[in-house]
C-alpha positions as CSV (number, residue, x, y, z in Angstrom):
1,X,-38.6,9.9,22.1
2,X,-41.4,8.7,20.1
3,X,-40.9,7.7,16.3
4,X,-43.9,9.6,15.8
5,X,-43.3,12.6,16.5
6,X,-40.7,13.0,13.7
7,X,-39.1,16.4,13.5
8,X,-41.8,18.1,15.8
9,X,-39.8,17.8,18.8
10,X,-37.2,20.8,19.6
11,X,-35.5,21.0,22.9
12,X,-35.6,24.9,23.9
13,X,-34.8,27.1,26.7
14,X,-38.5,29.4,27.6
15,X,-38.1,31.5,30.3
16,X,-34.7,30.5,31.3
17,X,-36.2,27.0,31.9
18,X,-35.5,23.7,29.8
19,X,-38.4,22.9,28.4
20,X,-39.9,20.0,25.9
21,X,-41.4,22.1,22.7
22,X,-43.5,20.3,20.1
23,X,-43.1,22.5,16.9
24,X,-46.1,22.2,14.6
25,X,-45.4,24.9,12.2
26,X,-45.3,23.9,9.1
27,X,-47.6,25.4,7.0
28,X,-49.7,21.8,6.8
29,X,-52.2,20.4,9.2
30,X,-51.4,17.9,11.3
31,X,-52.5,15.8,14.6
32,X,-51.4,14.7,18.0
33,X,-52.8,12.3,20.2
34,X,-52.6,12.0,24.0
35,X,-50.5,8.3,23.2
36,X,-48.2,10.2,20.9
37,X,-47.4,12.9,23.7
38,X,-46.8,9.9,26.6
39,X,-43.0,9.5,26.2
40,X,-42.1,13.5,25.8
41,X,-44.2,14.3,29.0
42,X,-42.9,11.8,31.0
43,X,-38.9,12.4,30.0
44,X,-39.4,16.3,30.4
45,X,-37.4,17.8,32.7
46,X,-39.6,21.2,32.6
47,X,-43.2,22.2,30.9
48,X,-43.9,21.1,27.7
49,X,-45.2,23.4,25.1
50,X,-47.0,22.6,22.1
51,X,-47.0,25.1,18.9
52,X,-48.5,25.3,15.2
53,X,-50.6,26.2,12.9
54,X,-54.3,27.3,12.7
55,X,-56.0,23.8,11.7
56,X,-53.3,21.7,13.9
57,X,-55.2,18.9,16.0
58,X,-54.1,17.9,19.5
59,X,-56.2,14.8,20.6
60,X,-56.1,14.7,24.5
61,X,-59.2,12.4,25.1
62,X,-61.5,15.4,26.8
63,X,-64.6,14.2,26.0
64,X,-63.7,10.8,26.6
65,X,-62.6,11.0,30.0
66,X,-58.8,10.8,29.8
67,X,-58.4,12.8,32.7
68,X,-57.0,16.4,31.1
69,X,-58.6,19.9,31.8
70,X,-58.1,23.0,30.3
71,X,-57.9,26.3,31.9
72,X,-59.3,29.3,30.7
73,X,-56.9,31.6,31.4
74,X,-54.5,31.8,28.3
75,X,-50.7,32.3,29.5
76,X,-48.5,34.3,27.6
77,X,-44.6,33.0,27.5
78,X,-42.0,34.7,24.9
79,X,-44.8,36.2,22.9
80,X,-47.1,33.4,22.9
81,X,-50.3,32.5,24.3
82,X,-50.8,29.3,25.4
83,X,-53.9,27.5,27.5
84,X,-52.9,25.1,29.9
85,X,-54.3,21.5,30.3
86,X,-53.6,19.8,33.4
87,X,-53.8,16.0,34.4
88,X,-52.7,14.9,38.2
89,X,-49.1,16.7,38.4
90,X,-48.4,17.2,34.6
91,X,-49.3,20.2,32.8
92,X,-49.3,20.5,29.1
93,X,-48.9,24.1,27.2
94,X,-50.6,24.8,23.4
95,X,-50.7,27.1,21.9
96,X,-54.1,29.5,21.3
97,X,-55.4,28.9,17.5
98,X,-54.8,24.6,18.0
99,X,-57.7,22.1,17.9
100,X,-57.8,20.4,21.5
101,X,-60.3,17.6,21.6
């Protein structure tokens, strides 16, 4: 999977599902953007979660037309809330506190 994505990627089991979990926390501030997460969504095999700190960035291109959308519904999973942000058929998971842009 993608070089830049270092040690943020963790395979895990939510929900008795395998699922893709990008694992921001650690206690720094960091950044995703939408060509970081390209590789990971297309190889998962379930949902794909994204978790971290307060002041974490996820850059998905929403005001610049890249196709995402957010729902405002938050969903919980294993103690979590997440919103979802959906583009055609893939749906992408972070976790409430996150900067989406």
């Amino acid at each position: 999977l993608a070089d830049s994505l270092g040690g943020f990627l963790a395979n895990s089991q939510l929900n008795g599902l395998d699922n893709l979990v990008l694992d921001l926390e650690n206690g720094g501030s960091d950044s995703l953007s939408l060509s970081d997460l390209l590789e990971p969504l297309s190889q998962a095999a379930g949902n794909t979660y994204i978790r971290g700190d307060a002041g974490d960035v996820v850059n998905l291109g929403l005001n610049e037309g890249a196709g995402w959308s957010g729902s405002e519904q938050p969903v919980r999973v294993d103690g979590i809330d997440y919103h979802s942000y959906s583009n055609d058929d893939t749906i992408l998971y972070i976790q409430m506190g996150l900067i989406v842009n």
